[in-house]
N, C-alpha and C positions, 0 to 999 in steps of 0.2 A: 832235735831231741829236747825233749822237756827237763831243765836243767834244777827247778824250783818251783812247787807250787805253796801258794796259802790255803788255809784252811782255815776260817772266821764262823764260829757261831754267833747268831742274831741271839742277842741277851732279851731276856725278860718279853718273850714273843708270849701272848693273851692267849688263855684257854678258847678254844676253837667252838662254837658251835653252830646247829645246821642253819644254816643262807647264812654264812659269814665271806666278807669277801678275803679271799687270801692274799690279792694283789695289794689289796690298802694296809693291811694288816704286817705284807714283807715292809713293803715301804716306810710302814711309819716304824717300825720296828728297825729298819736302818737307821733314820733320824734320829731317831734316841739313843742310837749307840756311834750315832757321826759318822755314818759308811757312806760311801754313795756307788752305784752300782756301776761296775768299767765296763766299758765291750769285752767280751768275750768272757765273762765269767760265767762260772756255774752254778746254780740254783739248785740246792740237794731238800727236796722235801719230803719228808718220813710221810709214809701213806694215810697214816690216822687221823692226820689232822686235813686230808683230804678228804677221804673219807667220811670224817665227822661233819666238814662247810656243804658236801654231798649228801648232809643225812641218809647213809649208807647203814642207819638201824635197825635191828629187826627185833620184834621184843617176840623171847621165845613162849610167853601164855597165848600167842596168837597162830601158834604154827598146828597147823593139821601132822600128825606125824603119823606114816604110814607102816605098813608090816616089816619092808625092808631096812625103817630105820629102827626100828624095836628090835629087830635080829641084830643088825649090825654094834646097835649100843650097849647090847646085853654081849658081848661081843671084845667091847672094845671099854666099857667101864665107864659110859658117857652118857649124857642126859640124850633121851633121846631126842628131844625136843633139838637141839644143839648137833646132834646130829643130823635130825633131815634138813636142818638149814645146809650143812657141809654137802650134803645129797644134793639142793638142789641149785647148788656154787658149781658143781663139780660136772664131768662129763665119763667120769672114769674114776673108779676105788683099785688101787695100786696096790697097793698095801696095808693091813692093821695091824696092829695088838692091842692092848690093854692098855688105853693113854692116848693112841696116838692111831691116825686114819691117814695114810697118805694118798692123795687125789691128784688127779690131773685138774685142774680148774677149768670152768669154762674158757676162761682167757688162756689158755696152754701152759700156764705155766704149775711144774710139781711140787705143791705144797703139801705140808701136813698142815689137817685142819681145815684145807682151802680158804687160809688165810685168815679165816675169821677169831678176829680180835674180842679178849672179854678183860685184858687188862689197862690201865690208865683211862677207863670209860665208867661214867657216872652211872648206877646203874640201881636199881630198888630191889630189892631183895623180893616182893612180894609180884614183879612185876620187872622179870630182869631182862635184857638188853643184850644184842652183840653187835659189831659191827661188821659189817663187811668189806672185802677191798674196794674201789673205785668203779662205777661200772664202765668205764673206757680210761683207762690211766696215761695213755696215748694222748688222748684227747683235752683229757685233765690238764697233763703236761704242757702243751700246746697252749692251751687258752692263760694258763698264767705266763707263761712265755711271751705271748701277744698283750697281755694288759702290763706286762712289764716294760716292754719297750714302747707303748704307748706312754706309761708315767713319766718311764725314766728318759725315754729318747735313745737306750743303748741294746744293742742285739746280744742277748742273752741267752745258753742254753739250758735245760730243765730236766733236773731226771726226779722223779717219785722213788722213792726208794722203800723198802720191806726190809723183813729179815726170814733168813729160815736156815733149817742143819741143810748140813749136805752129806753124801754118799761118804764111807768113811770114815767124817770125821765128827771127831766133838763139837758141841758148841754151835750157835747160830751166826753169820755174817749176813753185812746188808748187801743187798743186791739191787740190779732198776726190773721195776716193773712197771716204768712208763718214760720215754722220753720224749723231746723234743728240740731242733736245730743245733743236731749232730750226728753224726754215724757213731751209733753206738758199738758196732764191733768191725776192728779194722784187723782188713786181709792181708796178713803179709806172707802167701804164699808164693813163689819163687823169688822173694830177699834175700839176700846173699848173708851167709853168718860172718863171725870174724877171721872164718880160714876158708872164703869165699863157695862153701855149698851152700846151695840154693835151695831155702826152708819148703818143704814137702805140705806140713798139714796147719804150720801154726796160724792161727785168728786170735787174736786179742780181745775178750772184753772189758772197753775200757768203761762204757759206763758203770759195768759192778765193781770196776777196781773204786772208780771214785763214788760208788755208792758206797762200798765196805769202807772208806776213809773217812765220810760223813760219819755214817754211822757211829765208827768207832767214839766221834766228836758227841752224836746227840746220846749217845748212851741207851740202855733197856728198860730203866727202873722211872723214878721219880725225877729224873733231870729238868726235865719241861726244855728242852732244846730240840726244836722240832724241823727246824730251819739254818743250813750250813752255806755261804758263799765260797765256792773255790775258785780262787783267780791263779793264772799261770798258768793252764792245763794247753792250753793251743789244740782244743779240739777241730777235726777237721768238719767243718758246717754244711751239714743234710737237714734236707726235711723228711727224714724216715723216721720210722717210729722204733717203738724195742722189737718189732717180732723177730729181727735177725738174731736175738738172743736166744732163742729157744731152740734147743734140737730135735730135727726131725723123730718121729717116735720109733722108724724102722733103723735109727742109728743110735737109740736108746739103750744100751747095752744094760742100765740098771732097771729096767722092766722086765727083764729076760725070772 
């Protein structure tokens, strides 16, 4: 049982932009705040600034927008332009109102918006900008994972993290939407509790637990904390990715 963990924000981590490396960028960003990276710690990186070294931009004067996003915008009180980009993120429209489109993403996971970001992004007014999530965050995860223990010489695991509401409840928390070199949800059916019944349906996701506790570290506004260390966690070490985090869509009980 995990008794204590840390929780370290990289101070004064460089505005991110496209073909930037992330792995020189964590590291020398430790340097300057005198970390050095232990085995087994965790690497929590906010999706944006993946996204951004991914040039994951789309600038919306270039987007063809079609009939169903002109319905849908008029609809839901949104550019349409901005919306057929969410159209063509998306593999399924779940839900709207006036504000807000909630989508299955290509990637499975149910976002409002399908993720796409239009705040803490430089962007011209005459000629404006969005970004998108990562297009493999899996993958994403993985390759800094890999140039990290190339630099550093220690086996480190990586989650990407987002934010979004949930089913509910108020308010946004971080979640992974990409991991790598751990199981990100662990099975503890048949566990015994503390009056020895034997747990029926529980699974734990621990990667959104320690994405929501980055999170709560890089903040939503102006922080510019974009990158968290967690040491302590003893995660147990896979090389699977996040899709065990998603749930099947026939056991989706908020699509109903």
């Amino acid at each position: 049982m995990v008794q204590r963990i840390e929780m370290h924000v990289l101070p004064d981590f460089p505005m991110v932009e496209p073909g930037d490396d992330l792995v020189a960028q964590i590291t020398q960003s430790m340097a300057r705040a005198n970390m050095r990276l232990q085995s087994d710690d965790v690497i929590v990186i906010a999706q944006k600034i993946v996204s951004k070294a991914e040039n994951r931009y789309v600038y919306l004067n270039h987007v063809h927008v079609s009939a169903e996003a002109y319905s849908l915008a008029e609809r839901t009180d949104k550019d349409p332009r901005l919306v057929q980009v969410i159209l063509d993120q998306s593999v399924e429209v779940i839900k709207h109102r006036p504000g807000a489109i909630i989508v299955e993403h290509r990637l499975g996971y149910v976002h409002a918006n399908a993720g796409i970001d239009q705040s803490n992004i430089s962007s011209d007014a005459k000629d404006p900008r969005v970004l998108l999530l990562p297009e493999d965050p899996d993958a994403s995860a993985a390759a800094i994972r890999a140039g990290l223990r190339e630099q550093c010489g220690v086996e480190v695991a990586c989650i990407i993290n987002d934010s979004a509401g949930r089913a509910w409840r108020n308010g946004t928390l971080g979640f992974a939407i990409g991991t790598a070199g751990f199981t990100p949800v662990v099975d503890l059916v048949g566990k015994k509790d503390l009056f020895g019944r034997a747990l029926e349906a529980t699974t734990v996701a621990i990667a959104d637990e320690l994405a929501a506790g980055a999170s709560f570290l890089m903040g939503q506004a102006a922080e510019a904390a974009p990158v968290v260390v967690i040491r302590g966690s003893k995660l147990p070490r896979d090389e699977v990715g996040s899709r065990g985090l998603l749930r099947a869509k026939a056991q989706d009980l908020f699509r109903s």
